[in-house]
HTML snippet that shows the backbone in 3Dmol.js (N, CA, C, O; Angstrom):
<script src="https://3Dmol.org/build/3Dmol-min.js"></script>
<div id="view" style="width:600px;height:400px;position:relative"></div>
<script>
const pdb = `
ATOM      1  N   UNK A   1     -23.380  48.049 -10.161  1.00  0.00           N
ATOM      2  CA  UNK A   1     -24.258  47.137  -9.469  1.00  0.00           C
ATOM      3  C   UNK A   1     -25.243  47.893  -8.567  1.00  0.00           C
ATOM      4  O   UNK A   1     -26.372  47.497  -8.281  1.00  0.00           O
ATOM      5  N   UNK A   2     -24.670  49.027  -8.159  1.00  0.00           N
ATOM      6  CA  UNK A   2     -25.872  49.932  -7.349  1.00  0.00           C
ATOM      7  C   UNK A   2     -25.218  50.947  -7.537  1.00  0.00           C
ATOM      8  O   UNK A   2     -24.123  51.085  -8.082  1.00  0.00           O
ATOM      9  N   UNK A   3     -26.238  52.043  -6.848  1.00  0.00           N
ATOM     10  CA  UNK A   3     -26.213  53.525  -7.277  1.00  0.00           C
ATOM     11  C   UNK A   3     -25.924  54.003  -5.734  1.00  0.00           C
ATOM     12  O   UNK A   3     -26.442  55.071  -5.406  1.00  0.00           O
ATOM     13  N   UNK A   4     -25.285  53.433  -4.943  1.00  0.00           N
ATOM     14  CA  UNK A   4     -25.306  53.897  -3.800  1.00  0.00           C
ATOM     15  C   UNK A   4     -23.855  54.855  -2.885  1.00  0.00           C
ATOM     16  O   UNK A   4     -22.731  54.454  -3.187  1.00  0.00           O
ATOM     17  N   UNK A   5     -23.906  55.647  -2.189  1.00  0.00           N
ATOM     18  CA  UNK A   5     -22.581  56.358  -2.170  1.00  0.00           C
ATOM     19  C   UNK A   5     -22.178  56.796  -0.781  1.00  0.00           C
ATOM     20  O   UNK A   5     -23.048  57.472  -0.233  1.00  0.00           O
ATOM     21  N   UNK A   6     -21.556  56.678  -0.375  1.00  0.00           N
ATOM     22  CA  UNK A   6     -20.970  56.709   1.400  1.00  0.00           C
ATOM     23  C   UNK A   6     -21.880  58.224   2.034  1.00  0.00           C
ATOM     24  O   UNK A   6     -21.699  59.411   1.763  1.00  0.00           O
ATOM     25  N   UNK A   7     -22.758  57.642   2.844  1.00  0.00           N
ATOM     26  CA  UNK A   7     -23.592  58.677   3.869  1.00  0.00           C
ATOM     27  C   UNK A   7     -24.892  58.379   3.092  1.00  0.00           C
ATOM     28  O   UNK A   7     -25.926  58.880   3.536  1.00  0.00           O
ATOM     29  N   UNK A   8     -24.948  57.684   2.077  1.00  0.00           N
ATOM     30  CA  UNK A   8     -26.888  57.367   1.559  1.00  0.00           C
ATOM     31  C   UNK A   8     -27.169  57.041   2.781  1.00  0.00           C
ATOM     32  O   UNK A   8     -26.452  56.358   3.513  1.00  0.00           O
ATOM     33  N   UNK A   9     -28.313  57.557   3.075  1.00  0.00           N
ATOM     34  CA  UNK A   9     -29.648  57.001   4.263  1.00  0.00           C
ATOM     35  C   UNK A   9     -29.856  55.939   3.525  1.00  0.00           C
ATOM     36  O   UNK A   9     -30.228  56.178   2.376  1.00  0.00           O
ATOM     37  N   UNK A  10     -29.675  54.314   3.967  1.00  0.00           N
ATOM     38  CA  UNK A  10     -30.418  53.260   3.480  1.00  0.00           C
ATOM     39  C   UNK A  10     -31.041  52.329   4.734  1.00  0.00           C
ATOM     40  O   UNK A  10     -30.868  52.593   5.924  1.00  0.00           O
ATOM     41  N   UNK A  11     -31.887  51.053   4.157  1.00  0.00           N
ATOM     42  CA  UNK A  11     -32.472  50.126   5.399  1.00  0.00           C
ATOM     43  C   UNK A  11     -32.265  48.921   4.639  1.00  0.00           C
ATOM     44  O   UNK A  11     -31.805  48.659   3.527  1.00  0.00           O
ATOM     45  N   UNK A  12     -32.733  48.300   5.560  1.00  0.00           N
ATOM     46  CA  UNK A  12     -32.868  46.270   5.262  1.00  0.00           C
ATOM     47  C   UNK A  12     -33.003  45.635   6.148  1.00  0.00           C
ATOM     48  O   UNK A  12     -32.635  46.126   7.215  1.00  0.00           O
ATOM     49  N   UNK A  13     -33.370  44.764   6.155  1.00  0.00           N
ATOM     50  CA  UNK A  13     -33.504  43.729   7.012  1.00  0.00           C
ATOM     51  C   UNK A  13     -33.032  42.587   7.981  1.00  0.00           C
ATOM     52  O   UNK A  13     -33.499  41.752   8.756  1.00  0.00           O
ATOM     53  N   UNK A  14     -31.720  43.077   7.441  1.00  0.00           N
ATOM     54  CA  UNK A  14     -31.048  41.767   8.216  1.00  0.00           C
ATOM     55  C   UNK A  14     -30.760  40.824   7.544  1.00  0.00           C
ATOM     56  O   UNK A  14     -31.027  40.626   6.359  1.00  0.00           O
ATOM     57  N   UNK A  15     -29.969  39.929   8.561  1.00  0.00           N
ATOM     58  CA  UNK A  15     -29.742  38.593   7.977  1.00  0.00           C
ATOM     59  C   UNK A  15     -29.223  37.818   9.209  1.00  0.00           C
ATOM     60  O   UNK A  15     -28.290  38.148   9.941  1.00  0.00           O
ATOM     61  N   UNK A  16     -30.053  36.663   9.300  1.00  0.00           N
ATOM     62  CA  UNK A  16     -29.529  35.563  10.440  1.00  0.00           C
ATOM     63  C   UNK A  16     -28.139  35.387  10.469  1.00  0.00           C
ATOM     64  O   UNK A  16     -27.590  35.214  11.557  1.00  0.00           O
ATOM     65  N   UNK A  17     -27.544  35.406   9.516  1.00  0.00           N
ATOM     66  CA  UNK A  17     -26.454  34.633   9.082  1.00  0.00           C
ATOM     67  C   UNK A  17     -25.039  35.928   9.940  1.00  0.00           C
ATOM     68  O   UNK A  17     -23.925  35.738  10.427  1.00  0.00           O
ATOM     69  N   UNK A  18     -25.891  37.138   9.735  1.00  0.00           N
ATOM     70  CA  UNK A  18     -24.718  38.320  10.316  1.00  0.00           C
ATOM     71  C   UNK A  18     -24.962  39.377  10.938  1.00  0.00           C
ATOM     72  O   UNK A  18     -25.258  40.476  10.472  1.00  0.00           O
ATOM     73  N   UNK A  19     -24.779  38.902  12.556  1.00  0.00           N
ATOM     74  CA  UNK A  19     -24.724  39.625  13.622  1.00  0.00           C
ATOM     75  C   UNK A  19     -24.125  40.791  13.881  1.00  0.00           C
ATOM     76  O   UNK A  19     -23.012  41.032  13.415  1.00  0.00           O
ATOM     77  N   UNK A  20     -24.927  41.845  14.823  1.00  0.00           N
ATOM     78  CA  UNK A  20     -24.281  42.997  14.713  1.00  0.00           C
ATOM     79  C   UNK A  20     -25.186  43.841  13.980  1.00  0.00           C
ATOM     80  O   UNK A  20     -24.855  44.956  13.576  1.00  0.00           O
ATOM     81  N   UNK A  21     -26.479  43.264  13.776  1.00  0.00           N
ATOM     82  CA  UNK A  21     -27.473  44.176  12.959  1.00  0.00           C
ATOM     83  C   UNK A  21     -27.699  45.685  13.906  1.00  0.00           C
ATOM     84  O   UNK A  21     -27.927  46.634  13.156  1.00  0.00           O
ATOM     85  N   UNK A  22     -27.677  45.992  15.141  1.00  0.00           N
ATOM     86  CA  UNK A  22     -27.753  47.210  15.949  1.00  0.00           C
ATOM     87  C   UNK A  22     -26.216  47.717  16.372  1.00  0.00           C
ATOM     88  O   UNK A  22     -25.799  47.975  17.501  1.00  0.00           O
ATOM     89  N   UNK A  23     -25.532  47.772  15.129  1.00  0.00           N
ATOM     90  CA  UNK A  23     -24.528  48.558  15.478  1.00  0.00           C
ATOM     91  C   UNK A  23     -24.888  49.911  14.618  1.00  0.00           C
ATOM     92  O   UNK A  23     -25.761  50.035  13.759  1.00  0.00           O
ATOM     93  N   UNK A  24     -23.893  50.953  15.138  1.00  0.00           N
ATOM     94  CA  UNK A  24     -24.000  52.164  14.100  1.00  0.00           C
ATOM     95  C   UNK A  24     -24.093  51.885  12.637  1.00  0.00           C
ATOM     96  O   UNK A  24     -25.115  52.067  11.976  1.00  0.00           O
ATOM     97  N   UNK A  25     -22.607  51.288  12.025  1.00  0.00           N
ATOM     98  CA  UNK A  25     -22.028  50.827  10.857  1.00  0.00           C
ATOM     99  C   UNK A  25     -22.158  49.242  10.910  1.00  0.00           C
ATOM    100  O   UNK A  25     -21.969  48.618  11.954  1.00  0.00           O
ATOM    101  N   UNK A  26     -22.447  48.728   9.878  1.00  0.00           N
ATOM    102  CA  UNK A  26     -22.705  47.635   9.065  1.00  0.00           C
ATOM    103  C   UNK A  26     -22.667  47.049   7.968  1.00  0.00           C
ATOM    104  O   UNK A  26     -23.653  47.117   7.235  1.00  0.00           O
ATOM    105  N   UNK A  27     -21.534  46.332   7.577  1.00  0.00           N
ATOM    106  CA  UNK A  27     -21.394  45.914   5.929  1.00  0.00           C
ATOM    107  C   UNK A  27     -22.406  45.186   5.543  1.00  0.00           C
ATOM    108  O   UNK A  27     -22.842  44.494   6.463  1.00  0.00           O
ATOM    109  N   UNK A  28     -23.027  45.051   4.418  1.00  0.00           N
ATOM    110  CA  UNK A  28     -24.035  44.552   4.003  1.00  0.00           C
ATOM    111  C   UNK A  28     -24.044  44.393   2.529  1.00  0.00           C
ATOM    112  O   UNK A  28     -23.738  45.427   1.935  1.00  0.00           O
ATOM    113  N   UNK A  29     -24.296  43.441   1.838  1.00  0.00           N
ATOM    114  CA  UNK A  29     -24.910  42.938   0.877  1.00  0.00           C
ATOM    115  C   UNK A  29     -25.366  44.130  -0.006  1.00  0.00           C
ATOM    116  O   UNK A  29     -26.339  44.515   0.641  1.00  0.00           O
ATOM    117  N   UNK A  30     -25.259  45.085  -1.244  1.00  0.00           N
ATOM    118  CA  UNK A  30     -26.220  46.054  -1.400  1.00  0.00           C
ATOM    119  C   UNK A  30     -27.566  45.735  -1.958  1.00  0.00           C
ATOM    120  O   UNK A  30     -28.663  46.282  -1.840  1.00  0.00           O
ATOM    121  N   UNK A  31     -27.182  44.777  -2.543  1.00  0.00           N
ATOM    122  CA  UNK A  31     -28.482  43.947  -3.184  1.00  0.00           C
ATOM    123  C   UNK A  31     -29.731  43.554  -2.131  1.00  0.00           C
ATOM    124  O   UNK A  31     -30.836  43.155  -2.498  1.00  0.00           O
ATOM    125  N   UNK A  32     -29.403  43.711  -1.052  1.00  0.00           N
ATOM    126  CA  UNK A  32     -30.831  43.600   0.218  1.00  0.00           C
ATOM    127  C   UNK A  32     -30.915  44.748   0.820  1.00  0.00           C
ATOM    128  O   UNK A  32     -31.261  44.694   2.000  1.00  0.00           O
ATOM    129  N   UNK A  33     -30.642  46.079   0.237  1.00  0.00           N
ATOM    130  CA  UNK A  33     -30.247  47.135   0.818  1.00  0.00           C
ATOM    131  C   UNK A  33     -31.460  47.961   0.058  1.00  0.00           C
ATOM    132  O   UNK A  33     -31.794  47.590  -1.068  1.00  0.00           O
ATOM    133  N   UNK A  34     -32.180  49.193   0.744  1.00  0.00           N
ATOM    134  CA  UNK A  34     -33.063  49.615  -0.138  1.00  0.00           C
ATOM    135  C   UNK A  34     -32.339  52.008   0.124  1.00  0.00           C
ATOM    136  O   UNK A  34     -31.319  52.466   0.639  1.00  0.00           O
ATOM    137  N   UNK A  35     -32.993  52.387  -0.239  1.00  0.00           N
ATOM    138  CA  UNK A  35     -32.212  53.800  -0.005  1.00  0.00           C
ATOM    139  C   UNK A  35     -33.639  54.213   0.596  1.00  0.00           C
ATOM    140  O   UNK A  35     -34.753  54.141   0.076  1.00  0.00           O
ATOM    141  N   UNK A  36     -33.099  54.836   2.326  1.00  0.00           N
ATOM    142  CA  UNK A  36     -34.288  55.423   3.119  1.00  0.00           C
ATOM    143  C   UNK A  36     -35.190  55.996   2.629  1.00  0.00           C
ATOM    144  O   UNK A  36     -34.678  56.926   2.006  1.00  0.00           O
ATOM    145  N   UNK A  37     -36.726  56.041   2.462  1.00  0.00           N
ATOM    146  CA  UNK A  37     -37.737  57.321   2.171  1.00  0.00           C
ATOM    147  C   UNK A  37     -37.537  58.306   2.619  1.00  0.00           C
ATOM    148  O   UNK A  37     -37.667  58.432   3.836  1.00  0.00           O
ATOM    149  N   UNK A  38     -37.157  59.351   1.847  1.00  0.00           N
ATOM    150  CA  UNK A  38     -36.745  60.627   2.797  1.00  0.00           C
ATOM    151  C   UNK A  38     -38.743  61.056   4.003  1.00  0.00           C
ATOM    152  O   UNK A  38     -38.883  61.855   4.928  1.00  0.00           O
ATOM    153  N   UNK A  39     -39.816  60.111   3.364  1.00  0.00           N
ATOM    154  CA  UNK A  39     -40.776  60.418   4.011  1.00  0.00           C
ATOM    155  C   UNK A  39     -40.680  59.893   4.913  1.00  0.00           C
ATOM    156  O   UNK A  39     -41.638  60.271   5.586  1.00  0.00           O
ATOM    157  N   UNK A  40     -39.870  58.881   5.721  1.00  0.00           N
ATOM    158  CA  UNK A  40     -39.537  58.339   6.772  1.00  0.00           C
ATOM    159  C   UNK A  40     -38.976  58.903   8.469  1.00  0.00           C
ATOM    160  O   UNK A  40     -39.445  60.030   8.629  1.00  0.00           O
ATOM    161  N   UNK A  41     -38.660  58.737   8.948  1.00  0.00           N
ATOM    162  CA  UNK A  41     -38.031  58.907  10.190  1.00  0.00           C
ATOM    163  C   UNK A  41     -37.035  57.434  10.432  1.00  0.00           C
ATOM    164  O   UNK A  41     -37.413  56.272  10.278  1.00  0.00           O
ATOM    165  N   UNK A  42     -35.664  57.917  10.857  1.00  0.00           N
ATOM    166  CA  UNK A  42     -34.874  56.607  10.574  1.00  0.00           C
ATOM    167  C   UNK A  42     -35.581  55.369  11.816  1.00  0.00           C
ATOM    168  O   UNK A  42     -35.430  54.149  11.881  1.00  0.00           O
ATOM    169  N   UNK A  43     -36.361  56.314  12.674  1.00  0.00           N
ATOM    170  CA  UNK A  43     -37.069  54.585  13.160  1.00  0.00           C
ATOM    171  C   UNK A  43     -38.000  54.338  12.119  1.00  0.00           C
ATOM    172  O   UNK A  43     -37.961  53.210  11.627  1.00  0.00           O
ATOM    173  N   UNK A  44     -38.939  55.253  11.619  1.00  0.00           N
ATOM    174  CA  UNK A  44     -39.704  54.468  11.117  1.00  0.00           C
ATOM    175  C   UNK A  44     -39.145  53.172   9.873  1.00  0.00           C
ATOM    176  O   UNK A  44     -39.610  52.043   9.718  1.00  0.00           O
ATOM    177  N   UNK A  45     -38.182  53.743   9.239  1.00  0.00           N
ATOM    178  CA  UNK A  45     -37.560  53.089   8.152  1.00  0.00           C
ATOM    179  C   UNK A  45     -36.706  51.935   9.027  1.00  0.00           C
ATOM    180  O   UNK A  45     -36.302  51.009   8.324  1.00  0.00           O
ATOM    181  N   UNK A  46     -36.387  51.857  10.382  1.00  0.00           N
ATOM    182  CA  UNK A  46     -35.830  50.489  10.578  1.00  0.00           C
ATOM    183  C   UNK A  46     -36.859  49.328  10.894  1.00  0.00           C
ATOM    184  O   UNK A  46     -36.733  48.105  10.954  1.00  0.00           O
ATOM    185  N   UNK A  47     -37.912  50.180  11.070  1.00  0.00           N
ATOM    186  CA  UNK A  47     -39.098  49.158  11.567  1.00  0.00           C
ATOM    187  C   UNK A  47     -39.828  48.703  10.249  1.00  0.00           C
ATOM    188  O   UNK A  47     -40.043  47.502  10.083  1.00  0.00           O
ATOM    189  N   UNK A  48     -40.138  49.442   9.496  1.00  0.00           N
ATOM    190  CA  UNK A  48     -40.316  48.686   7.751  1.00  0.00           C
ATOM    191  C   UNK A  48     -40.230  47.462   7.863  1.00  0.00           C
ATOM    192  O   UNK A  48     -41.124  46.766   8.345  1.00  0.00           O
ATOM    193  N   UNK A  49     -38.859  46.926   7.322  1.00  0.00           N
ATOM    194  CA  UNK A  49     -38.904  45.570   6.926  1.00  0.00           C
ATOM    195  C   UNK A  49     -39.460  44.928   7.677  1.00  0.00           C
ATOM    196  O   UNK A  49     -40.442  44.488   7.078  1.00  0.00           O
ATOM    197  N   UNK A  50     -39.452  44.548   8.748  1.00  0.00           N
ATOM    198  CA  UNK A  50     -39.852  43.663   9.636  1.00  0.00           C
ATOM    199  C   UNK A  50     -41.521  43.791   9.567  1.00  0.00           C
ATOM    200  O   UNK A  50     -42.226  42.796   9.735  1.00  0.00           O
ATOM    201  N   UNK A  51     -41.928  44.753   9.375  1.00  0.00           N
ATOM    202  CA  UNK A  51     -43.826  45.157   9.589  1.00  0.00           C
ATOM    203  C   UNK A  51     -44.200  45.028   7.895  1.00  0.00           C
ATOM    204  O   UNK A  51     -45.330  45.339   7.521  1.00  0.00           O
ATOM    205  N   UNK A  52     -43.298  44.608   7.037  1.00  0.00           N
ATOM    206  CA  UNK A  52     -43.493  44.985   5.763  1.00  0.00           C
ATOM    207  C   UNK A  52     -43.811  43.641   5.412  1.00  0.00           C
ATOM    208  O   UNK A  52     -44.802  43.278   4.778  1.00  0.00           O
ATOM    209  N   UNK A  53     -42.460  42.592   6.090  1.00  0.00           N
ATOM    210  CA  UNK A  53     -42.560  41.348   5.548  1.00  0.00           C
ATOM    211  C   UNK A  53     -43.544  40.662   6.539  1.00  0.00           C
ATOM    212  O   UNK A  53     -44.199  39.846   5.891  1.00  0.00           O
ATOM    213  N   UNK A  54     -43.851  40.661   7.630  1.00  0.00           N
ATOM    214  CA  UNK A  54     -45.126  40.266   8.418  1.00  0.00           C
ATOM    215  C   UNK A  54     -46.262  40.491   7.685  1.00  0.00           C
ATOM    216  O   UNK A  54     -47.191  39.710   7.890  1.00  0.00           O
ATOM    217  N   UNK A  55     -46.424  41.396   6.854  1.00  0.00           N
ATOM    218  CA  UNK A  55     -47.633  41.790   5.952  1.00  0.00           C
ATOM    219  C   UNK A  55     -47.825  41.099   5.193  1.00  0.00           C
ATOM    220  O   UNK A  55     -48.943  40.588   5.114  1.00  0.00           O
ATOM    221  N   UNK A  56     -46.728  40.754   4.221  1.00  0.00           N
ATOM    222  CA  UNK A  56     -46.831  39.995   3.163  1.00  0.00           C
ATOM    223  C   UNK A  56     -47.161  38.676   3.636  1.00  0.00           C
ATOM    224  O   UNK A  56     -48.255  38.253   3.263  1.00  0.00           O
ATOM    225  N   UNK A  57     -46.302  37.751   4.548  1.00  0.00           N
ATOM    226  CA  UNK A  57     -46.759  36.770   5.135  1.00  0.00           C
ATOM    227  C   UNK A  57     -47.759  36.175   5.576  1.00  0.00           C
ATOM    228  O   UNK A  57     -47.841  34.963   5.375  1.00  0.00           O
ATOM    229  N   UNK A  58     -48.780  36.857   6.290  1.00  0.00           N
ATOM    230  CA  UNK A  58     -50.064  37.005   6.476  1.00  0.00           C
ATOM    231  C   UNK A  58     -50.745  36.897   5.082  1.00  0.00           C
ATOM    232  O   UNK A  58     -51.257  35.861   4.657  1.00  0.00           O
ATOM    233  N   UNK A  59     -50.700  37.935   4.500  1.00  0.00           N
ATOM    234  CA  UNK A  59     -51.707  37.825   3.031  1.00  0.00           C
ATOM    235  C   UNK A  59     -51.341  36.969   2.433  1.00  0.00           C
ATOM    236  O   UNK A  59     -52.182  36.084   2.273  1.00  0.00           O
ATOM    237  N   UNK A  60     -50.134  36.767   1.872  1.00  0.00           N
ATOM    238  CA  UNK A  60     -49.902  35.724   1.186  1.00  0.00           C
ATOM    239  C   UNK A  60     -49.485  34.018   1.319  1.00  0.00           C
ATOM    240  O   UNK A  60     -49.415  33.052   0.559  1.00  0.00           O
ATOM    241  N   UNK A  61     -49.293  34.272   2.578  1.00  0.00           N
ATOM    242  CA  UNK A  61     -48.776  32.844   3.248  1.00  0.00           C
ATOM    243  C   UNK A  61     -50.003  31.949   3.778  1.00  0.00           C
ATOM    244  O   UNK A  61     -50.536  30.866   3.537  1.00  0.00           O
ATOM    245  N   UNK A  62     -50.118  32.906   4.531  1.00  0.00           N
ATOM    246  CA  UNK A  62     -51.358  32.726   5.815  1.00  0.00           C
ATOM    247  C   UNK A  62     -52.936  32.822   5.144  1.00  0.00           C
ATOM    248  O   UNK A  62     -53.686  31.850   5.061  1.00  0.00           O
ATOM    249  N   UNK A  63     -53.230  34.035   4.743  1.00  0.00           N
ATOM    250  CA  UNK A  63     -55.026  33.917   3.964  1.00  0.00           C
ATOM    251  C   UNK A  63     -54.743  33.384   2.473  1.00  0.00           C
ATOM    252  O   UNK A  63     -55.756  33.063   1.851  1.00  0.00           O
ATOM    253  N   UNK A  64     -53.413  33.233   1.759  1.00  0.00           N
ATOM    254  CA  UNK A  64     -53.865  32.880   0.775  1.00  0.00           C
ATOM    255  C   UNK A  64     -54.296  33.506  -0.269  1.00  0.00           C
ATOM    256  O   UNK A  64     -55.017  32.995  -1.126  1.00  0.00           O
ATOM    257  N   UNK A  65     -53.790  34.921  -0.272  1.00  0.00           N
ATOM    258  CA  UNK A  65     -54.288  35.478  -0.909  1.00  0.00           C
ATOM    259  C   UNK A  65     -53.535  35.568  -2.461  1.00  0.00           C
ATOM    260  O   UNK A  65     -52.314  35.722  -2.488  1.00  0.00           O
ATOM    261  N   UNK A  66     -54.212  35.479  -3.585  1.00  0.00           N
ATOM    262  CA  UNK A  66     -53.486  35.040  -4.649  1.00  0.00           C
ATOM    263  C   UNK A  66     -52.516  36.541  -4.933  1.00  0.00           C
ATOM    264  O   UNK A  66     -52.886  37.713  -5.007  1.00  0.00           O
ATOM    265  N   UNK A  67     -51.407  36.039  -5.025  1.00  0.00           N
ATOM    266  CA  UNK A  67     -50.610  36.946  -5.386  1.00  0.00           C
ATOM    267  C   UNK A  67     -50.305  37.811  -7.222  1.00  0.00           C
ATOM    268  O   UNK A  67     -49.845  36.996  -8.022  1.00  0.00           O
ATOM    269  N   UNK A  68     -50.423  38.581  -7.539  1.00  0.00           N
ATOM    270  CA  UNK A  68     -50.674  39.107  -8.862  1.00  0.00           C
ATOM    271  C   UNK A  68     -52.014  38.542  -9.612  1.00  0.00           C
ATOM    272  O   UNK A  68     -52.021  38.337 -10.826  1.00  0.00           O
ATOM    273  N   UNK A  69     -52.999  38.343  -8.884  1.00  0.00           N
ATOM    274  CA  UNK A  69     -53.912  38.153  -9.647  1.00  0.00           C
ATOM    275  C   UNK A  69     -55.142  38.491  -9.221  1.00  0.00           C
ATOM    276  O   UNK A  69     -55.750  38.066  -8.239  1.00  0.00           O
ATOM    277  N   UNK A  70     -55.505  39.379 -10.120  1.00  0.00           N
ATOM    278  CA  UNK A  70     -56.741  40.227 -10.093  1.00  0.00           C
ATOM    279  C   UNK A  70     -58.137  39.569  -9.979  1.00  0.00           C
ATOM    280  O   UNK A  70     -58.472  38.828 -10.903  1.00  0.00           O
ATOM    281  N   UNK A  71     -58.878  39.736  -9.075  1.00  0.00           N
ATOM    282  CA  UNK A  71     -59.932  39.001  -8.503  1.00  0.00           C
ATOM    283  C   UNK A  71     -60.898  40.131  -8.369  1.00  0.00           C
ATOM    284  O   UNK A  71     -60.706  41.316  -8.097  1.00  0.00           O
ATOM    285  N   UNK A  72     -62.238  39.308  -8.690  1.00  0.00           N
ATOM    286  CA  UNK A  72     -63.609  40.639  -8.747  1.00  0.00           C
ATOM    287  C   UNK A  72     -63.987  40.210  -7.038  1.00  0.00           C
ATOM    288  O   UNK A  72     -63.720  41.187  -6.338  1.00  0.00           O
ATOM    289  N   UNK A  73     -64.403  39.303  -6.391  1.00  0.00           N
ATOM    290  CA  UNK A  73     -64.186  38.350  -5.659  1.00  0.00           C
ATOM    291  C   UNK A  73     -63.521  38.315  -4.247  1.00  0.00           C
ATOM    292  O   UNK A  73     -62.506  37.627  -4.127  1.00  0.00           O
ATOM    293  N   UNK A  74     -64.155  39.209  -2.828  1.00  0.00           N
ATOM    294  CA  UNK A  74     -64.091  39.072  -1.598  1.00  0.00           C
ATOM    295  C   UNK A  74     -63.375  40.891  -1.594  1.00  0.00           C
ATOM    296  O   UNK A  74     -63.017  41.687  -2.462  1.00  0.00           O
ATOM    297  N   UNK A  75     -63.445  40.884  -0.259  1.00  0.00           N
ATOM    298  CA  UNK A  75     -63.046  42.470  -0.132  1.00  0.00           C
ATOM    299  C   UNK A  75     -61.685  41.801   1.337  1.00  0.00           C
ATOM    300  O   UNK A  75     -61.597  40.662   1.794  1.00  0.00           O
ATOM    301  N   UNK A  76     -60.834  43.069   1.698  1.00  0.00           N
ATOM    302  CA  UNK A  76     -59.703  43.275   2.243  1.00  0.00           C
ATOM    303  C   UNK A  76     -59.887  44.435   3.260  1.00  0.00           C
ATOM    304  O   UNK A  76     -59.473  45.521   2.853  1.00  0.00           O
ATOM    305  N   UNK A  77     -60.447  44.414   4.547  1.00  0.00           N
ATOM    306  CA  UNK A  77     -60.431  45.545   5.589  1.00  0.00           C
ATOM    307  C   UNK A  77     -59.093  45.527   5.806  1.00  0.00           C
ATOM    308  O   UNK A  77     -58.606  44.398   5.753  1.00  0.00           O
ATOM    309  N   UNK A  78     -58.143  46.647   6.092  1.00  0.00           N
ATOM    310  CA  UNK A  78     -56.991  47.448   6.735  1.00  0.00           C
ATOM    311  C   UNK A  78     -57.589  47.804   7.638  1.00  0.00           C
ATOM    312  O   UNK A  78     -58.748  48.127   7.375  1.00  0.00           O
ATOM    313  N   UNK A  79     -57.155  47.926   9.069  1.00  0.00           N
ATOM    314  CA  UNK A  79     -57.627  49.113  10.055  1.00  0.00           C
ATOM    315  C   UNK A  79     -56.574  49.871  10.688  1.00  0.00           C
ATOM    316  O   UNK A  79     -55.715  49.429  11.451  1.00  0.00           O
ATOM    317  N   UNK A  80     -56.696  50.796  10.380  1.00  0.00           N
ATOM    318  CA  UNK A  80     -55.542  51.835  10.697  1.00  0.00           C
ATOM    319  C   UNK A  80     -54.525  52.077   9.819  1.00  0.00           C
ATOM    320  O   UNK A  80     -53.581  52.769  10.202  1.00  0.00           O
ATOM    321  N   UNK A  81     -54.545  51.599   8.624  1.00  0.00           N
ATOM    322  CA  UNK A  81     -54.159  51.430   7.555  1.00  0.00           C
ATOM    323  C   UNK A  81     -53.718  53.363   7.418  1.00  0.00           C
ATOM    324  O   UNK A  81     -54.613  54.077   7.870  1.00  0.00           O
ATOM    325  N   UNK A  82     -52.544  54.078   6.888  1.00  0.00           N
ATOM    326  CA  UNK A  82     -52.803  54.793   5.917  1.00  0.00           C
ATOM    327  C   UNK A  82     -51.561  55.397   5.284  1.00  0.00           C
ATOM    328  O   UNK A  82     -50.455  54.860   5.346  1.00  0.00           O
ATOM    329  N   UNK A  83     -51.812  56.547   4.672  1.00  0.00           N
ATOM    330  CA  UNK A  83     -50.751  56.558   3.603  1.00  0.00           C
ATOM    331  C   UNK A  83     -49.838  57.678   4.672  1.00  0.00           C
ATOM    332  O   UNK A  83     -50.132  58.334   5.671  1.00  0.00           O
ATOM    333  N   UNK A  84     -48.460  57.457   3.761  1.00  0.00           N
ATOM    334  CA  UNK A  84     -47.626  57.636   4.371  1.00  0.00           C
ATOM    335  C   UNK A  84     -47.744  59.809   4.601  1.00  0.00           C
ATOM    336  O   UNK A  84     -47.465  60.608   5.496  1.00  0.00           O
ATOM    337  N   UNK A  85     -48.464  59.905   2.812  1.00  0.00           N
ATOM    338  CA  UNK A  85     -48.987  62.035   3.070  1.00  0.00           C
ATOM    339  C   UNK A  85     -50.095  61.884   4.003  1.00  0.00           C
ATOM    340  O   UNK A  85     -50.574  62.991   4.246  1.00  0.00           O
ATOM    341  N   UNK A  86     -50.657  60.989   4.588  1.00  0.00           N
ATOM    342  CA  UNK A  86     -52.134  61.076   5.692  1.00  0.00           C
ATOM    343  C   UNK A  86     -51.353  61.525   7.178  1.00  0.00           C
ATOM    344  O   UNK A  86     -51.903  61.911   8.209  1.00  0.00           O
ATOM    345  N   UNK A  87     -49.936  61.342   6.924  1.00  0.00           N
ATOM    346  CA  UNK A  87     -49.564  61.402   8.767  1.00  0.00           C
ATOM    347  C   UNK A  87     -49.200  62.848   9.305  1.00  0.00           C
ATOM    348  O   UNK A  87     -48.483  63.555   8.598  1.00  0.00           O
ATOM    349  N   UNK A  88     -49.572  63.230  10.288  1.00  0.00           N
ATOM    350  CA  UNK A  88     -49.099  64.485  10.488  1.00  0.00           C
ATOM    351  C   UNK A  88     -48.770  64.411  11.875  1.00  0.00           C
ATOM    352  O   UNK A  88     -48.294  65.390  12.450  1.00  0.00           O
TER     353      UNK A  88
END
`;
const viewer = $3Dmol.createViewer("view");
viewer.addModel(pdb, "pdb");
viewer.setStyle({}, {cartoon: {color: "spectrum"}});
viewer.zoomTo();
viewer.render();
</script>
């Protein structure tokens, strides 16, 4: 069911349902579980989900933006936007 093995660096998001998300150790679901970017820093990778799914929400919730479908049709400013090899 997963490829995952005691000491993987992994993240996720949480879940309302089960408290205790800021402990060291945490049982979890593996299926909502993703395996850390080693390009990460373990804050940066706990802060992900949360800045990941705010993203999506916005574009897709909020502007509407059609999801999988390719449009010739309006442009998308990022500011401060960049890739994860841009950081030094």
């Amino acid at each position: 069911m997963n490829d995952f093995t005691p000491g993987d660096a992994v993240f996720y998001a949480g879940a309302l349902n089960r408290p205790g998300a800021n402990s060291e150790l945490h049982v979890v679901d593996a299926r909502i579980v993703g395996r850390k970017p080693v390009s990460l820093s373990f804050s940066e990778a706990a802060a992900l989900p949360l800045t990941a799914i705010t993203a999506w929400e916005l574009l897709f919730n909020r502007l509407g933006v059609p999801y999988g479908v390719e449009t010739s049709t309006g442009a998308l400013l990022i500011v401060n936007g960049r890739a994860a090899s841009d950081r030094s």
